[in-house]
VOGU-3710 file (C-alpha; in Angstrom, 3 decimals, decimal comma):
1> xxxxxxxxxx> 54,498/173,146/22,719  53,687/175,819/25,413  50,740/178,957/25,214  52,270/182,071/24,590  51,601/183,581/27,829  50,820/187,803/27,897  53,434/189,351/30,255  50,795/191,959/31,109  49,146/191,350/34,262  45,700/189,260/34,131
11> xxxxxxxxxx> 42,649/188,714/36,396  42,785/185,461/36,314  44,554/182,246/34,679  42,574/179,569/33,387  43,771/175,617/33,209  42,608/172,646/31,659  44,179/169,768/33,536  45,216/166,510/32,607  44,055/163,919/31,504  41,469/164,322/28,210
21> xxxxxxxxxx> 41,987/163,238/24,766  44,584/165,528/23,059  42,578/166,227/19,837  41,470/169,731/20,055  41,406/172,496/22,066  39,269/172,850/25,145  36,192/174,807/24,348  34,993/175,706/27,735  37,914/177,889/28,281  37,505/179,487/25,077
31> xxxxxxxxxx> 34,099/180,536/25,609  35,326/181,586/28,776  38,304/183,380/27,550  35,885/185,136/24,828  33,264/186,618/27,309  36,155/187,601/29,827  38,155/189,480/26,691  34,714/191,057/25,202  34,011/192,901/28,873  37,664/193,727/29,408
41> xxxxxxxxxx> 38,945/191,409/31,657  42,765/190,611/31,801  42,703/186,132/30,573  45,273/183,800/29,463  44,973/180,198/29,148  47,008/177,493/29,775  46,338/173,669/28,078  48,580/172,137/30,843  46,359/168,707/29,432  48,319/168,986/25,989
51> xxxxxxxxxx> 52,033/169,796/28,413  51,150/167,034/30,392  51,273/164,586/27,729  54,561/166,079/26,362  55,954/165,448/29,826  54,861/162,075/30,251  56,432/161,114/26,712  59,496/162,201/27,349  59,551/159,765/30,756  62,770/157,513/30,036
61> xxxxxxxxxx> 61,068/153,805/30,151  62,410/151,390/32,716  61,160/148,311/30,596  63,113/145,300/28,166  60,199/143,933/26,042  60,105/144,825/22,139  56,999/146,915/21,769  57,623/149,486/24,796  61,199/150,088/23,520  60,242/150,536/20,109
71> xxxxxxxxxx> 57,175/152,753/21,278  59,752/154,854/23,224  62,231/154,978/20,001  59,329/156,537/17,931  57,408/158,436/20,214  58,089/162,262/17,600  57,431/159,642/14,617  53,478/158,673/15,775  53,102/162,256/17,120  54,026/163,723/13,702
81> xxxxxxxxxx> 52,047/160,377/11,588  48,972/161,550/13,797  49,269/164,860/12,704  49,386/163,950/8,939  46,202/163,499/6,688  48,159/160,240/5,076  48,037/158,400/8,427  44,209/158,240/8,436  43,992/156,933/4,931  45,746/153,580/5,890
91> xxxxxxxxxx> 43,966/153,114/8,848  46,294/149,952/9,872  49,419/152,365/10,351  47,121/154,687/12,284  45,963/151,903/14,807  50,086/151,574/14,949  50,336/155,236/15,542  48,149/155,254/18,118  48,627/152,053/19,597  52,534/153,140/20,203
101> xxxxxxxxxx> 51,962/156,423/21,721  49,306/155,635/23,945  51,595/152,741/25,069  54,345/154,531/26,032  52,064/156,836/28,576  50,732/153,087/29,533  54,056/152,187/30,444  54,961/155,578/32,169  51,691/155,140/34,092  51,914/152,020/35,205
111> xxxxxxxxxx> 56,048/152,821/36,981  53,875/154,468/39,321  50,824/152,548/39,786  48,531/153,901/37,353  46,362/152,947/34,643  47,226/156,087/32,334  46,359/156,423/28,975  45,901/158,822/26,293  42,169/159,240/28,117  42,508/158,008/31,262
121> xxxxxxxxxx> 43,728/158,488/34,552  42,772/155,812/36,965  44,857/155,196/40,367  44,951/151,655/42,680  44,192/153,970/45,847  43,321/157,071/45,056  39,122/157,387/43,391  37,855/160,497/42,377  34,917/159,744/43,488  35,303/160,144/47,055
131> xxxxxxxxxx> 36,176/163,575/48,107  38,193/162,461/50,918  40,698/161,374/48,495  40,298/163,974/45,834  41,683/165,967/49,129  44,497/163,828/49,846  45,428/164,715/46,178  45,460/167,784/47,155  47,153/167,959/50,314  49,909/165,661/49,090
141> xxxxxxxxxx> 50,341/166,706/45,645  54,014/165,867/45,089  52,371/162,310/44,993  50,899/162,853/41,420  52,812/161,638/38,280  52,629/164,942/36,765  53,641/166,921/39,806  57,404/167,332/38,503  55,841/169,155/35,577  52,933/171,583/37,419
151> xxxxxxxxxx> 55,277/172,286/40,009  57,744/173,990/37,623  55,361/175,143/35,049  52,271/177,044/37,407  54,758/179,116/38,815  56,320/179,897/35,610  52,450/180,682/34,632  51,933/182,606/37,816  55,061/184,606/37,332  54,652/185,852/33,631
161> xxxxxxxxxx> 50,854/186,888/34,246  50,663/187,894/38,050  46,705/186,823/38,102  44,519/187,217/41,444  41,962/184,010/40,575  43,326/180,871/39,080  40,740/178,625/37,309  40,841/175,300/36,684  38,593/173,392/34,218  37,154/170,063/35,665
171> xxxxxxxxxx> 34,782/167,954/32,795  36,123/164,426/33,464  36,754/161,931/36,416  39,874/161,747/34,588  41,073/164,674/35,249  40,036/165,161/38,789  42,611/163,853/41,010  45,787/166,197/38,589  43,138/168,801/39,098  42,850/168,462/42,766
181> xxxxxxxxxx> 47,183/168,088/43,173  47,678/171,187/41,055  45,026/172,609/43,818  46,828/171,885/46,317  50,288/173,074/45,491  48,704/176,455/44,258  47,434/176,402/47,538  50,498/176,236/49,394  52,917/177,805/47,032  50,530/181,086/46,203
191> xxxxxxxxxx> 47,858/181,097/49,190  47,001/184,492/48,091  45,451/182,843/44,783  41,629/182,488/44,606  40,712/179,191/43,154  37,965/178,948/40,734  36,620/175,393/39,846  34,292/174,786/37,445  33,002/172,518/34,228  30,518/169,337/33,668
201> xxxxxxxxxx> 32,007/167,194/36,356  31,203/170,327/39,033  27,753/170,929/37,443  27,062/167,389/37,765  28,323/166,878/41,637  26,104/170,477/42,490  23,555/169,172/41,290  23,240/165,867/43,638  20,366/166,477/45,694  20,903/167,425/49,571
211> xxxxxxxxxx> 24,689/168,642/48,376  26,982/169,760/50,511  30,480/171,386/49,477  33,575/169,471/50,592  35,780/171,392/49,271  35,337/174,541/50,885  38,462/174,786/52,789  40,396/173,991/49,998  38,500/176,006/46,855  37,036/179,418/46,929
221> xxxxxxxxxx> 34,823/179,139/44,360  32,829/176,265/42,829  30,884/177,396/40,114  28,162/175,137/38,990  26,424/175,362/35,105  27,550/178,081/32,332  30,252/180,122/34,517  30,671/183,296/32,443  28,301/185,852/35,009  29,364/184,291/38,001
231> xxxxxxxxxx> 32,833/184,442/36,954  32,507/188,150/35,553  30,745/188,891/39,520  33,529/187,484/41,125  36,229/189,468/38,794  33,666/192,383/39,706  32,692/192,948/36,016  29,597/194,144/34,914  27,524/191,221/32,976  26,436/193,386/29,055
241> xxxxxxxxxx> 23,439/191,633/28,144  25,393/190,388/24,774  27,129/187,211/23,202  30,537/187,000/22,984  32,312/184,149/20,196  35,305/182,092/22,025  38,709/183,226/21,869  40,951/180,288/20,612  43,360/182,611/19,904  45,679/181,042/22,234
251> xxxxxxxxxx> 45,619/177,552/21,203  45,868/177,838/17,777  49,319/176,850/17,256  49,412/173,842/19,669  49,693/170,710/18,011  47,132/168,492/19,140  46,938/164,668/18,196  44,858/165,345/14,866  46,163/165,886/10,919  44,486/169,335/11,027
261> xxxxxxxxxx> 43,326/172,031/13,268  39,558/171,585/15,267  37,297/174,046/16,311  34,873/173,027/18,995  32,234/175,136/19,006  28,659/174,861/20,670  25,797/176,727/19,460  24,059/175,481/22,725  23,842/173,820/26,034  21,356/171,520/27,012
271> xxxxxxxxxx> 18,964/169,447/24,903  15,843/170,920/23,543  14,537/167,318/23,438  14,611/167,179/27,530  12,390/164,227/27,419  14,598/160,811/27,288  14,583/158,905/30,487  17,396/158,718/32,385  19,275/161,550/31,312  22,025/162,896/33,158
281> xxxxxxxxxx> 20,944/166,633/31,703  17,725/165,953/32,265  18,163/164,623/36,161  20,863/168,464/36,540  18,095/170,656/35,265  20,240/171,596/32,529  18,229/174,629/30,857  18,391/174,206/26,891  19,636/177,650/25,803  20,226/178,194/21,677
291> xxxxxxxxxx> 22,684/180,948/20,101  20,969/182,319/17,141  21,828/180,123/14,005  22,505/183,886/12,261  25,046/184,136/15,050  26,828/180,920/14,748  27,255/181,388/11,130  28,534/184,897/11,700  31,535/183,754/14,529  32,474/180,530/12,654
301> xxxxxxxxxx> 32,924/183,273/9,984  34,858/185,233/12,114  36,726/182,434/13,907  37,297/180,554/10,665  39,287/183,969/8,898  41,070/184,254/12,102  42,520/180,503/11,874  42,852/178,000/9,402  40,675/175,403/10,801  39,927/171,646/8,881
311> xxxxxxxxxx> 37,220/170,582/11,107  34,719/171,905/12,993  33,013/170,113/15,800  29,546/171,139/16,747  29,556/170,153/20,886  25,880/170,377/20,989  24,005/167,416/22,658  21,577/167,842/19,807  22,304/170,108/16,894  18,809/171,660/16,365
321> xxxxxxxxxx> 17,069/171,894/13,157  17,225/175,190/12,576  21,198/175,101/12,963  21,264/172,337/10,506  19,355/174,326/8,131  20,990/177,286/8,426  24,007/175,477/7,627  22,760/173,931/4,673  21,839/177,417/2,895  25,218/178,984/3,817
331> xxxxxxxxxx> 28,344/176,469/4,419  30,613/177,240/6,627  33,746/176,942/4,216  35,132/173,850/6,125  33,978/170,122/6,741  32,282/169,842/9,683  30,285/166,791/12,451  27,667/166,685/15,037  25,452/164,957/16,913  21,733/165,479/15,982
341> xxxxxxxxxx> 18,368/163,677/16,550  15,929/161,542/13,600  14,142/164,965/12,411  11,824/165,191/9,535  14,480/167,217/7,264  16,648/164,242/7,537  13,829/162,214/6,177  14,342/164,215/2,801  17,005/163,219/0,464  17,867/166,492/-1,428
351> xxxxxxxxxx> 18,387/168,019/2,342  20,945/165,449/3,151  22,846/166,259/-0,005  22,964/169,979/0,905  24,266/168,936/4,579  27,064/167,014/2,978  27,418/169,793/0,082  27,530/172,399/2,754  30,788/169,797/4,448  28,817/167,667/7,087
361> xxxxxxxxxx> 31,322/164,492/6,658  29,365/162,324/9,846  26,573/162,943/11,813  26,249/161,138/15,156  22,739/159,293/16,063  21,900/158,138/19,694  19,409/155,560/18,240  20,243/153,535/21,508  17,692/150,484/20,489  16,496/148,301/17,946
371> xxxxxxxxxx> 13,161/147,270/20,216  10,086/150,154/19,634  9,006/149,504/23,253  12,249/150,480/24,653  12,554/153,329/22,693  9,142/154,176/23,497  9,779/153,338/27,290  12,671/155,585/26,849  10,963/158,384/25,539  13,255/159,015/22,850
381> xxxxxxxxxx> 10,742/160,297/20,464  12,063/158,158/17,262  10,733/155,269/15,281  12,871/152,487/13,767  11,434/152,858/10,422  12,357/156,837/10,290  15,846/155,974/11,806  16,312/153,561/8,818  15,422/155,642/6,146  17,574/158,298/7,799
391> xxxxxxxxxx> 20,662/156,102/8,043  19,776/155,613/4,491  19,212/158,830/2,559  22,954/159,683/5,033  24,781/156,741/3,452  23,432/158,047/-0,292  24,171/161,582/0,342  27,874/160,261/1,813  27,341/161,547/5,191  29,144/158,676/7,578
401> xxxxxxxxxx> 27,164/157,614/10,711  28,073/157,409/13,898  25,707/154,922/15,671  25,057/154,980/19,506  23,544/151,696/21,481  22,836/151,499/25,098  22,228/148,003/26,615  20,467/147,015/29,756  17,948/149,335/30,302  15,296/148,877/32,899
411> xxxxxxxxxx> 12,821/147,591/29,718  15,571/145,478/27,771  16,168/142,049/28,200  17,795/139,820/25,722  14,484/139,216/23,135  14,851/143,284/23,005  18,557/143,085/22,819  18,560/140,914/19,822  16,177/142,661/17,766  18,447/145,638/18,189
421> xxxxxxxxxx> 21,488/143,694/16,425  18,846/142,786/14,324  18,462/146,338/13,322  21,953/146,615/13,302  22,099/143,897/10,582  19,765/144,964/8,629  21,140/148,688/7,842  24,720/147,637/8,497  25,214/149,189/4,869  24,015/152,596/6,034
431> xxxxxxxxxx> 25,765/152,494/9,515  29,927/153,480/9,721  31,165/153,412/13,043  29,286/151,975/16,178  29,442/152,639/19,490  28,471/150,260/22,346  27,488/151,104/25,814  26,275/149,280/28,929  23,800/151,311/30,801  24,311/153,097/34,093
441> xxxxxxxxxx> 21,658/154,213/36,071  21,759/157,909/37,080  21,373/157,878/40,788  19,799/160,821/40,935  16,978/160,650/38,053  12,997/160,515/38,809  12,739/157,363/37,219  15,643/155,511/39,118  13,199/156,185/42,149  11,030/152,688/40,795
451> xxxxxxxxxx> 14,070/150,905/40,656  16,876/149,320/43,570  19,701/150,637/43,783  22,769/149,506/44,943  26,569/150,737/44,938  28,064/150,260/41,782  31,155/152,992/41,922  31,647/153,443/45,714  32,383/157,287/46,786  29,776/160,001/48,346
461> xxxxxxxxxx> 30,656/161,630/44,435  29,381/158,938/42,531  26,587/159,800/39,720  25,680/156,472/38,572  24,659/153,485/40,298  23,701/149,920/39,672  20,204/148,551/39,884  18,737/144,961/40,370  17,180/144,561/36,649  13,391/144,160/36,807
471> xxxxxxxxxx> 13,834/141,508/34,140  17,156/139,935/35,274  19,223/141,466/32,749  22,398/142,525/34,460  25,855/143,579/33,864  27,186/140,152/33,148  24,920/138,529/31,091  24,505/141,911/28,906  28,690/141,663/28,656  28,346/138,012/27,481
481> xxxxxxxxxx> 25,726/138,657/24,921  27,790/141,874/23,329  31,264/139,984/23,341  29,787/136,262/22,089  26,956/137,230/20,099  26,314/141,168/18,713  29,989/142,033/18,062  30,862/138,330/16,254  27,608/139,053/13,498  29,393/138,667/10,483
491> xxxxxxxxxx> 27,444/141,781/9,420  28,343/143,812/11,987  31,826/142,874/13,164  33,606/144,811/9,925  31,763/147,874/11,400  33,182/147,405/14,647  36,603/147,189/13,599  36,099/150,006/12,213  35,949/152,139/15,612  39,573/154,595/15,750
501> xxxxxxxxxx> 40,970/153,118/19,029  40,718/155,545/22,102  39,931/158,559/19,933  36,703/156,721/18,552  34,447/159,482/17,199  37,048/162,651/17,630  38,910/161,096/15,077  36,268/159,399/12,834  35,455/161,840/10,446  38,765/161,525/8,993
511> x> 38,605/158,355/7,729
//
């Protein structure tokens, strides 16, 4: 299904590229859209990841074996069982549902030397993390799979609307190299476009230190951090000192891969914590701004009347306190997730009964380790007892978990890595989903600055590197001890099966 597209001539057209998980809308664009409409400025929108995905599934496959052919036969059968409440509550025939679709784009993919997926885009020659290629996307973009589809349908775009800027939305590595093609055709089919790029994974390559703009020939405009006032200077509207709600206006009857309609919505950026080591926001300088907790309840209001929404998804890398009281004295109307940090309010029981009264269904807690000195090394600002009793008084008041673990930090070695399955073990009853991560080192973080580095995703874009372990705990042995020994605990396993495949915590609070 397409965006209704205004026939009215806009400003500028905004895209979200492929590839991203199809489960909701994307809420940069909104906000975007949202300031742009409240000062007057001709918008429209284009998911183009959500079109993408419709093209690639209806690819004839060139295969013979079983499951690929039946995956082809009942590609509109998942789409519409992933749509449907019923699916999630037999969570086998999900797993099915999602297995089947996702293998179909595998399939697709893989004709044309890919590793595609339903969240991933990864290519045998091309990396986007070297800009050298990211510009061979672009100057060759009839090379991309989904270059039979953008070729037709930004024109089409570009025709209806007539816009002077085109935007394009860039969060995720895998979306970077379709990003960069559809750059380069708008390049040479409308060179008297301006192109706009920006999102996390341009805020994140800006802020590398000593950076210096590759793109420059190719883009007009990167724009680094929250882009509505640079945006509104280049459009040459004047910024009112005022907050505008996101316009999802234009997305709300897309069917995205979820049995109900999500709002994203953040009620900040950055992390008023600002204090964990090795933080990618921390190492960008990401400011922590808030939106008023009166305001957020007033839009969802607003944005909840204008659209029957089932779920809303708080974006926040820390829902704050005050938010999660606010919410708590006046519900929203709809279920709703988060992620949030061990605060004292959580450490009360009757407050964790009005967060699930008020429809939190699953909070999500970066707990990260089961060892006090590598929490404490880490700066995270928690202890282990407090996260218990939080799991805890979540599990009685039915709020599920979603549990975060990072391995192989510079204070970890195994001792530490056992007593955090340890932990694990011992509130397994409290915990619902867990997710398992091996740690990267952020290249450009003060603390990496102890440590040596070496290359660990070649490319003069790479973020993350790896690092000789002061303790001798590295990649392999960390891999070993995850796969053999913390995901085979008999107490822990069930919760790891538990995980929805590739959607993981976008689809979680639904079952």
């Amino acid at each position: 299904m397409k965006i209704d597209i205004d026939n009215s001539m806009s400003e500028i057209l905004l895209i979200y590229p492929p590839v991203a998980k199809p489960s909701e809308p994307p809420a940069g664009i909104a906000q975007l859209a949202g300031v742009l409409k409240g000062h007057g400025v001709g918008c429209n929108v284009a998911d183009l990841n959500l079109e993408g995905l419709d093209f690639i599934l209806k690819q004839q496959l060139d295969v013979n074996d079983t499951w690929s052919l039946r995956a082809g036969r009942h590609v509109e059968k998942n789409r519409v069982a992933l749509s449907t409440l019923s699916t999630y509550q037999n969570f086998d025939r999900y797993k099915r549902a999602v297995a089947d679709v996702n293998r179909v784009v595998e399939v697709v993919g893989k004709s044309r030397g890919l590793a595609l997926s339903l969240a991933n885009y990864q290519d045998e020659k091309l990396s986007p993390l070297r800009s050298q290629d990211l510009l061979g996307a672009a100057a060759h973009p009839e090379a991309n799979i989904y270059y039979p589809f953008f070729s037709q349908r930004l024109p089409e775009l570009c025709d209806l609307c007539k816009p002077l800027f085109i935007g394009f939305s860039l969060n995720y590595l895998s979306q970077a190299l379709t990003t960069f093609a559809m750059i380069g055709f708008c390049r040479q089919r409308f060179p008297e476009l301006k192109i706009v790029v920006g999102g996390g994974l341009i805020t994140s390559w800006s802020s590398r230190p000593g950076w210096n703009n590759p793109f420059c020939d190719m883009i007009d405009h990167l724009i680094a951090g929250p882009g509505e006032g640079k945006l509104l200077e280049l459009l040459g509207a004047e910024s009112l000192d005022s907050h505008f709600q996101p316009d999802y206006s234009k997305f709300s009857e897309l069917k995205y891969l979820a049995p109900g309609r999500i709002l994203p919505y953040a009620a900040s950026s950055g992390c008023y914590w600002n204090r964990c080591t090795f933080c990618p926001e921390k190492a960008e300088g990401s400011r922590y701004l808030q939106v008023a907790p009166k305001i957020v309840l007033t839009e969802l209001d607003q944005l909840l009347n204008e659209t029957q929404y089932s779920l809303i998804h708080f974006l926040d890398n820390a829902m704050s306190p005050a938010l999660l009281r606010a919410l708590a004295k006046a519900p929203p109307g709809v279920e709703w997730y988060g992620f949030i940090r061990i605060e004292d309010d959580l450490l009360e029981l009757d407050f964790c009964f009005e967060l699930r009264r008020s429809g939190c269904v699953m909070l999500k807690l970066g707990v990260e380790s089961g060892a006090p000195e590598v929490l404490q090394a880490m700066k995270k600002g928690i202890a282990l007892e407090r996260v218990a009793l939080v799991l805890a008084n979540l599990k009685r008041a039915g709020i599920a978990t979603y549990v975060y673990l990072l391995f192989g930090t510079p204070s970890e070695a195994l001792a530490e890595a056992r007593q955090t399955l340890n932990f694990v073990a011992e509130n397994h009853q409290a915990i619902t989903f867990l997710n398992l991560a091996i740690f990267n080192l952020p290249l450009f973080s003060v603390e990496s600055k102890g440590l040596r580095v070496r290359d660990f995703y070649a490319g003069d874009l790479s973020l993350y590197g790896d690092f000789i372990h002061p303790r001798d705990w590295q990649r392999k042995p960390i891999r070993n001890f995850l796969n053999q020994e913390f995901k085979r605990h008999p107490l822990i396993a069930p919760i790891i099966k538990c995980d929805p495949p590739i959607f993981t915590s976008n689809h979680a609070p639904f079952f």
